[in-house]
N, C-alpha and C positions, 0 to 999 in steps of 0.2 A: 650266149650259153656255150658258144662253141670254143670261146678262151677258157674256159673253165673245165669242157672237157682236155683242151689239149694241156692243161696244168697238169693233171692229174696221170697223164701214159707219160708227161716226161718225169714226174715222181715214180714211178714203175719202172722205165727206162733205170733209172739212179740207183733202184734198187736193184737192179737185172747184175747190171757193172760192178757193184759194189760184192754181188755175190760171186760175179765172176773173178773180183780178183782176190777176195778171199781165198777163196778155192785153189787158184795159184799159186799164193804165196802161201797157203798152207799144205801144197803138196811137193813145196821145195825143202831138199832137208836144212837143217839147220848148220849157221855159222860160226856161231857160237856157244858154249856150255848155256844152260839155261841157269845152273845152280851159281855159278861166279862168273859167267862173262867170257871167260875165257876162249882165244879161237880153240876152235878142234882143229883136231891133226888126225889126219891121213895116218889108219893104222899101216902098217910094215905088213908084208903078203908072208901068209903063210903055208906051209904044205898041207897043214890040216883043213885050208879052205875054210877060215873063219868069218863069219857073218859081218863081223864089226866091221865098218865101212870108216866110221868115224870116231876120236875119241878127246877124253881133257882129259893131260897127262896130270893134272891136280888133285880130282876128286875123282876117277875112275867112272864117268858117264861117259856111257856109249850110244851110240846112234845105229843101228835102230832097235838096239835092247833098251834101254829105257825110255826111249821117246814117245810121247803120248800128242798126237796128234791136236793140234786145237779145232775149237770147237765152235759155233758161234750161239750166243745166246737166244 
């Protein structure tokens, strides 16, 4: 009985890890546009002190005005 307990805390363990690294990877910002792909690009500083950290000079997304964090089901 005692293999059976320890099947079961490393199924827990697996899931502990797996949420740990969601959580990582979802509080890293993003690499890429999410709408085409494309990398972003390091907005240019401005004197007005603009938010936009990052952006795709294709389709006008920015990081972290449109970014919506993921989620897990």
């Amino acid at each position: 009985m005692a293999a059976a307990q320890g099947g079961w805390w490393q199924l827990l363990d697996i899931r502990k890890q797996a949420q740990e690294e969601f959580d990582f990877w979802a509080s890293q910002p993003p690499m890429a546009c999410p709408l085409c792909g494309e990398p972003l690009r390091n907005s240019p500083p401005t004197d007005s002190g603009s938010s936009v950290e990052l952006y795709c000079p294709f389709d006008g997304w920015q990081y972290p005005r449109d970014y919506i964090r993921p989620q897990r089901l």
